[in-house]
N, C-alpha and C positions, 0 to 999 in steps of 0.2 A: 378377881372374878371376871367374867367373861363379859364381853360388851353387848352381847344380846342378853344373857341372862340378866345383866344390870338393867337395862332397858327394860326387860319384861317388870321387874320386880318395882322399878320407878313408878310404870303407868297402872300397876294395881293389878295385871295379867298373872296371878300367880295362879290362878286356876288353870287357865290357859296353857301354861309351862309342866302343870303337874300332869293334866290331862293328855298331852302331847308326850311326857315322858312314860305315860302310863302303856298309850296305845300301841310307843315305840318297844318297850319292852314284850309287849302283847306279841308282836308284831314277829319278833326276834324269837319269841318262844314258838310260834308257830312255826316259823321258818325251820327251826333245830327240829323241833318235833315229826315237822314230816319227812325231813333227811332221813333221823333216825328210823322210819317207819320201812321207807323204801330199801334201807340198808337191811330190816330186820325180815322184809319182804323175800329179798335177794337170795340171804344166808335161808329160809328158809324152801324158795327155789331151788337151790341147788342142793336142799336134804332130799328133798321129793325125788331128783332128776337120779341120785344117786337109790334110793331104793328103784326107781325104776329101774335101774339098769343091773340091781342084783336083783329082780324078781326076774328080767330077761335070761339074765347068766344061771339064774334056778329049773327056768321052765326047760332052758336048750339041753339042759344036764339029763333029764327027764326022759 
């Protein structure tokens, strides 16, 4: 076992350990989840940009 973990678990801190692993996870999920967001932002940017550019290519036809 790890030398901090041992430590926490000696001085009675197991709240402390859980709560800190909890926030850390929290934390980490946040992180992916907004990556994901901005990627899903993007791919959706550049549907937009592409209708735009055939509604231009419809109107010039016209």
């Amino acid at each position: 076992m790890d030398n901090l973990t041992t430590t926490i678990i000696e001085r009675g801190d197991l709240a402390h350990l859980a709560l800190f692993l909890w926030a850390s996870g929290s934390s980490a999920l946040l992180v992916w989840s907004l990556r994901e967001m901005a990627k899903v932002n993007q791919h959706f940017n550049d549907f937009v940009r592409e209708i735009a550019a055939l509604n231009r290519l419809f109107r010039k036809e016209d």
